[in-house]
ROLOLO-126112 format. One line per 10 residues: for each residue z, y, x of N, C-alpha, C. Coordinates in steps of 0.05 Angstrom, whole numbers, plus 5000, padded with zeros to 4 digits. Layout:
Z/Y/X/Z/Y/X/Z/Y/X ~ ...;
END
This chain:
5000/4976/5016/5000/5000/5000/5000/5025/5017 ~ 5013/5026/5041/5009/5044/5062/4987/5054/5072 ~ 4980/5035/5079/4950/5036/5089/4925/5048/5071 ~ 4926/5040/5044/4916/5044/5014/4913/5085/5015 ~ 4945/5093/5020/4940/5116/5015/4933/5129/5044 ~ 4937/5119/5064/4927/5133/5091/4897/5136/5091 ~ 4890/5110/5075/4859/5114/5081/4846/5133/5052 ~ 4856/5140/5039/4853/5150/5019/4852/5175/5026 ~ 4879/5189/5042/4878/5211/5061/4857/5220/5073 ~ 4845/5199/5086/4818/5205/5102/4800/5207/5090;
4792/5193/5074/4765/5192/5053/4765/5217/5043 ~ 4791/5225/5031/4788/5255/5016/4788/5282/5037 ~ 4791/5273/5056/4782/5290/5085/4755/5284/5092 ~ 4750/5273/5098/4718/5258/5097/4698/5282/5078 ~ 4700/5271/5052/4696/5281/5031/4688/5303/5035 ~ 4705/5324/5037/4715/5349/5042/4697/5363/5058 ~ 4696/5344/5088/4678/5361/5107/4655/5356/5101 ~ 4640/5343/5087/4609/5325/5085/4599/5349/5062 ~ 4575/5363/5075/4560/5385/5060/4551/5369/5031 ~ 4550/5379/5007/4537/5369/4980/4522/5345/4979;
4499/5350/4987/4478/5331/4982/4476/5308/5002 ~ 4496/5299/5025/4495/5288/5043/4516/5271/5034 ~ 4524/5265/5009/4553/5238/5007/4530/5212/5011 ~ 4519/5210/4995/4507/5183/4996/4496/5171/5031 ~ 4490/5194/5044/4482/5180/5071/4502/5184/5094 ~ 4524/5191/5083/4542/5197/5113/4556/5156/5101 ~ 4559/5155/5074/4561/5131/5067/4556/5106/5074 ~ 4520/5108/5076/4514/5084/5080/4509/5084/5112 ~ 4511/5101/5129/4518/5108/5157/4548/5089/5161 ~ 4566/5104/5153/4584/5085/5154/4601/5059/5144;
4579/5054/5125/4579/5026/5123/4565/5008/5132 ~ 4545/5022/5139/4532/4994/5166/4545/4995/5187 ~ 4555/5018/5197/4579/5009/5223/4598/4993/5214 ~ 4613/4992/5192/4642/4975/5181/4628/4947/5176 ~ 4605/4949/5171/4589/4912/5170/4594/4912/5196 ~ 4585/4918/5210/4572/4912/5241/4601/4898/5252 ~ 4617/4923/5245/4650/4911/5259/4654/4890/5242 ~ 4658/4892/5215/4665/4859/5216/4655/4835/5209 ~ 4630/4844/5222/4611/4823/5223/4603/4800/5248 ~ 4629/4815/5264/4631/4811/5295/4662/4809/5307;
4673/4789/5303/4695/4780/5311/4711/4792/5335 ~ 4698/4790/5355/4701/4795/5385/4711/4827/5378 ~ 4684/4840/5371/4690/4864/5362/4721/4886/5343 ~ 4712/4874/5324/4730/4869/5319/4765/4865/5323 ~ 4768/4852/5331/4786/4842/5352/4796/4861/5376 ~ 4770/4873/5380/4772/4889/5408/4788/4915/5399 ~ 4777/4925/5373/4783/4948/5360/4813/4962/5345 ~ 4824/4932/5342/4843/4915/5328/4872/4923/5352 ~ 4854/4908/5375/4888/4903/5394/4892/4926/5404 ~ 4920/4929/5407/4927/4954/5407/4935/4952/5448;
4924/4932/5463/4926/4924/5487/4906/4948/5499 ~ 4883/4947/5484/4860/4953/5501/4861/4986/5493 ~ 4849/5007/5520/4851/5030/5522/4842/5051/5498 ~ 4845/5070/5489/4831/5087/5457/4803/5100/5488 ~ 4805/5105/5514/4771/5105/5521/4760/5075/5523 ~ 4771/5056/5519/4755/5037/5523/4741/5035/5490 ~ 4765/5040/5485/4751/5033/5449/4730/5056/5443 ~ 4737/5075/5452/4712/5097/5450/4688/5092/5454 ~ 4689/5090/5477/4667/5085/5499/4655/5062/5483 ~ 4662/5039/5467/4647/5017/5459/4632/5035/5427;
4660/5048/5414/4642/5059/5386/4626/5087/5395 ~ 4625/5095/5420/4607/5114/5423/4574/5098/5421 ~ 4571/5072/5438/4557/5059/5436/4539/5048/5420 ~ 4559/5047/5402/4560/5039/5383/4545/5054/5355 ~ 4550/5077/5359/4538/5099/5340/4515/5112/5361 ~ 4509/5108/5376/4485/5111/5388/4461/5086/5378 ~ 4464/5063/5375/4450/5044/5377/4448/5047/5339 ~ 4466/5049/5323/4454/5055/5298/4445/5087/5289 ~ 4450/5101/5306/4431/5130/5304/4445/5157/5277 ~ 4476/5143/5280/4495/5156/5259/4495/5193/5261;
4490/5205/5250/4490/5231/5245/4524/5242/5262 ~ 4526/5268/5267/4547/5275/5278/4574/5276/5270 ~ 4564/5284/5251/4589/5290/5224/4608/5270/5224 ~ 4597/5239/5224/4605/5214/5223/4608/5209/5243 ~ 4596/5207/5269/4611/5199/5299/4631/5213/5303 ~ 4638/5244/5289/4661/5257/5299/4681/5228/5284 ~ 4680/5232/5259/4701/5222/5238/4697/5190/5261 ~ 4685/5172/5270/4690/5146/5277/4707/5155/5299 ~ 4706/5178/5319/4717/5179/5340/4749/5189/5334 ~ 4750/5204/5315/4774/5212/5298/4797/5191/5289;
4774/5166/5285/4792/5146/5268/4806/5127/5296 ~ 4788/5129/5324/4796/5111/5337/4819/5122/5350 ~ 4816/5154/5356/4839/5178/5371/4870/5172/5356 ~ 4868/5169/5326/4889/5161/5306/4898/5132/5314 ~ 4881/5119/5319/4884/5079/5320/4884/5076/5287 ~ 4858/5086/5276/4861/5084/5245/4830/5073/5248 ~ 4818/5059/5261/4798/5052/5262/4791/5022/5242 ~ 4812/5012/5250/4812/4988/5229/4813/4984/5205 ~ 4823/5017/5186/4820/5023/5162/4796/5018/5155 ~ 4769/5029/5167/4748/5038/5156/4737/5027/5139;
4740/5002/5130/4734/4989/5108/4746/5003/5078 ~ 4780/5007/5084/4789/5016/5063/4786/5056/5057 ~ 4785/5057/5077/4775/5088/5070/4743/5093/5060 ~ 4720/5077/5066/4698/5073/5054/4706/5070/5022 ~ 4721/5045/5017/4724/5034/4992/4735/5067/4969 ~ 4750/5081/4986/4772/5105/4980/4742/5124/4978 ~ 4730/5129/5000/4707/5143/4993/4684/5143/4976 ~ 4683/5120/4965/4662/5113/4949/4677/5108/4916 ~ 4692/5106/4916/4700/5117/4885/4707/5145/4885 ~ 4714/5166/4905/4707/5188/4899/4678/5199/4906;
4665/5192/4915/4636/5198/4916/4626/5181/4882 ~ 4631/5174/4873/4627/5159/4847/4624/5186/4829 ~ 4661/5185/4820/4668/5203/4819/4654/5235/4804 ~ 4651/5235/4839/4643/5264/4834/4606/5264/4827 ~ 4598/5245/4832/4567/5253/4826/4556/5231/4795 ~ 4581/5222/4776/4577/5224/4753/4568/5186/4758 ~ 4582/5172/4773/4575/5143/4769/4592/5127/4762 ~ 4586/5102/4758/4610/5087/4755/4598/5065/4764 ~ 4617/5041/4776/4601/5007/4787/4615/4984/4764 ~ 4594/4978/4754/4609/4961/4731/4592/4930/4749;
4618/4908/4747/4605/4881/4747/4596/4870/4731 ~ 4582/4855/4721/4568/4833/4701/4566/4802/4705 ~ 4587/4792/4687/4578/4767/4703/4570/4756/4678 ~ 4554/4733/4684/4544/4710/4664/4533/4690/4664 ~ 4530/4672/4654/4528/4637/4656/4496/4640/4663 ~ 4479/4653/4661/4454/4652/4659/4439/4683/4674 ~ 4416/4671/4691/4408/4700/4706/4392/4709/4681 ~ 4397/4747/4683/4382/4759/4667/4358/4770/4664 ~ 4345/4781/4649/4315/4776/4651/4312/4816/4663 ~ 4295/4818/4675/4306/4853/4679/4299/4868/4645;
4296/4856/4630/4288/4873/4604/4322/4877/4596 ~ 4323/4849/4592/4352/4849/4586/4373/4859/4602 ~ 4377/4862/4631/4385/4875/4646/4389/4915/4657 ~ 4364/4908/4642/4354/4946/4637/4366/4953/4610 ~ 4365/4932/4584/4382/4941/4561/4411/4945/4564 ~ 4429/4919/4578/4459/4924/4588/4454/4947/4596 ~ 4450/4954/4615/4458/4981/4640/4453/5004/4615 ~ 4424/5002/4597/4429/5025/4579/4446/5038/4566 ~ 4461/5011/4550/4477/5007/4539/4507/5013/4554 ~ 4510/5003/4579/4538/5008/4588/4534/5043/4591;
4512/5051/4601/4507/5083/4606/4521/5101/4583 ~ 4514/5090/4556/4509/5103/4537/4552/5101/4530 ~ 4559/5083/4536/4587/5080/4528/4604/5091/4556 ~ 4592/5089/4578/4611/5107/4595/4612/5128/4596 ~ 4577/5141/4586/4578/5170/4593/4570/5175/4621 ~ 4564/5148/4637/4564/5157/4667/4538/5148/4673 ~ 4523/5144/4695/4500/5135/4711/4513/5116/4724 ~ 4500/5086/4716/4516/5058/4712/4502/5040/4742 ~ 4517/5038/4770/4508/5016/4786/4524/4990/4775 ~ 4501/4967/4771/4509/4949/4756/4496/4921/4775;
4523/4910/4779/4523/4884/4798/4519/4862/4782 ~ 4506/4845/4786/4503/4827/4760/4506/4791/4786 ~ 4530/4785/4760/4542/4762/4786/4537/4732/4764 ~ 4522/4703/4771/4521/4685/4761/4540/4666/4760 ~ 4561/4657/4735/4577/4641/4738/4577/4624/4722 ~ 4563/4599/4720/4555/4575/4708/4586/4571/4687 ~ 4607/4569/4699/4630/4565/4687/4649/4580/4656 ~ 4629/4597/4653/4627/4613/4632/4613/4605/4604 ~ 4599/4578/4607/4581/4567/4590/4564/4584/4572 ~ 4565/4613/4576/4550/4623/4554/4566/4651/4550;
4554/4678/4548/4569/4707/4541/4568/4715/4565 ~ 4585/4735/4568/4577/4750/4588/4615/4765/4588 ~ 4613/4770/4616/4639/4780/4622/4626/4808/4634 ~ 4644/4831/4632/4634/4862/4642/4663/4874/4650 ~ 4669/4876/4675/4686/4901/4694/4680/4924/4695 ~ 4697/4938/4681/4688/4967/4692/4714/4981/4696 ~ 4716/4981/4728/4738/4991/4743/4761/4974/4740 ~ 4777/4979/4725/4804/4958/4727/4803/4941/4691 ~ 4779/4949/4681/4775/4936/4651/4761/4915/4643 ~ 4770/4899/4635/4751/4879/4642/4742/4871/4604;
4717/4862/4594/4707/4857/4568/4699/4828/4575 ~ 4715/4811/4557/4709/4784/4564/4691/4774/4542 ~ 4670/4771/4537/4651/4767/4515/4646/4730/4526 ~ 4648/4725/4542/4633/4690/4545/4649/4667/4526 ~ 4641/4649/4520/4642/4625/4508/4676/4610/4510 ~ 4672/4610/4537/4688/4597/4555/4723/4609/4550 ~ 4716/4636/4545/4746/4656/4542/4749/4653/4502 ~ 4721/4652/4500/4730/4645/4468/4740/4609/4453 ~ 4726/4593/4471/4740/4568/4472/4769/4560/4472 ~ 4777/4580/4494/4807/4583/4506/4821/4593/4474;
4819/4607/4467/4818/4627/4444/4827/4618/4420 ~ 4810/4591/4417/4803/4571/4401/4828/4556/4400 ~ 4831/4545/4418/4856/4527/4437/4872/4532/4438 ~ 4881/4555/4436/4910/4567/4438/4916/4577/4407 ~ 4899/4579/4389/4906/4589/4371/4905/4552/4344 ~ 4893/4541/4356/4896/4511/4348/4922/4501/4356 ~ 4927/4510/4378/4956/4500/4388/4983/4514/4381 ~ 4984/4535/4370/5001/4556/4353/5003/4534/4326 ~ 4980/4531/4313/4979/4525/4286/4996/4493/4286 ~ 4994/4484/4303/5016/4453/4314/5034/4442/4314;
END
């Protein structure tokens, strides 16, 4: 939970310094660096122990934002995070930054899951449809889960709409087993 609001701290600092029209790409700048780290163990690891020097760790994410071609703005803030030893956040301050970049430019990320892949007609009607009830501009993850036998389950943020078969079966079962 500490960590939760430290990186939350930074994101809304982040935030802050990043000119208008530049959230979405100081973003995905620094989320291909936070893949890269932990996509790479060693790395990782290196960034992690608190053994090894803040120039050695530099010197590797200077490298490092050279070889993916990160804008300044964002090498300051990676070099910022390593000066702190808050480097290892960056996952959770992304996560912190991207629901306020949400947020503020009128989005929301809803999941979709369901027993069956959807057809994009039908996939273009959901997202209409969730648009039209959030009020927001809808990124919509759509996740396949055989185990659902049928319906459709929808997250949006901490809400979840359980529409599938499988939750109404349960439903079924528990209210058969009341009646007992």
């Amino acid at each position: 939970m500490i960590n939760r609001n430290i990186a939350r701290r930074y994101a809304k600092a982040l935030f802050k310094a990043i000119p208008k029209g530049t959230y979405q790409a100081c973003y995905d700048e620094l989320a291909a660096f936070s893949h890269a780290i932990q996509g790479n163990e060693n790395l990782s690891g290196f960034l992690a122990n608190p053994v090894f020097s803040r120039p050695d760790k530099k010197a590797v994410v200077d490298s490092l934002i050279e070889r993916f071609h990160i804008s300044q703005l964002s090498a300051n803030f990676l070099k910022l995070l390593v000066d702190k030893r808050r480097i290892t956040l960056l996952s959770d301050i992304l996560e912190s930054y991207r629901d306020i970049m949400d947020k503020e430019l009128g989005r929301v990320r809803i999941t979709v899951k369901t027993a069956f892949p959807l057809s994009s007609e039908l996939s273009d009607s959901l997202r209409g449809g969730l648009e039209t009830i959030t009020g927001s501009k809808v990124e919509m993850a759509v996740l396949e889960d055989p185990e659902l036998l049928g319906g459709i389950v929808v997250r949006i943020g901490n809400t979840y709409y359980d529409g599938s078969v499988r939750s109404q079966l349960n439903d079924i079962q528990n209210l058969l087993g009341e009646e007992i």
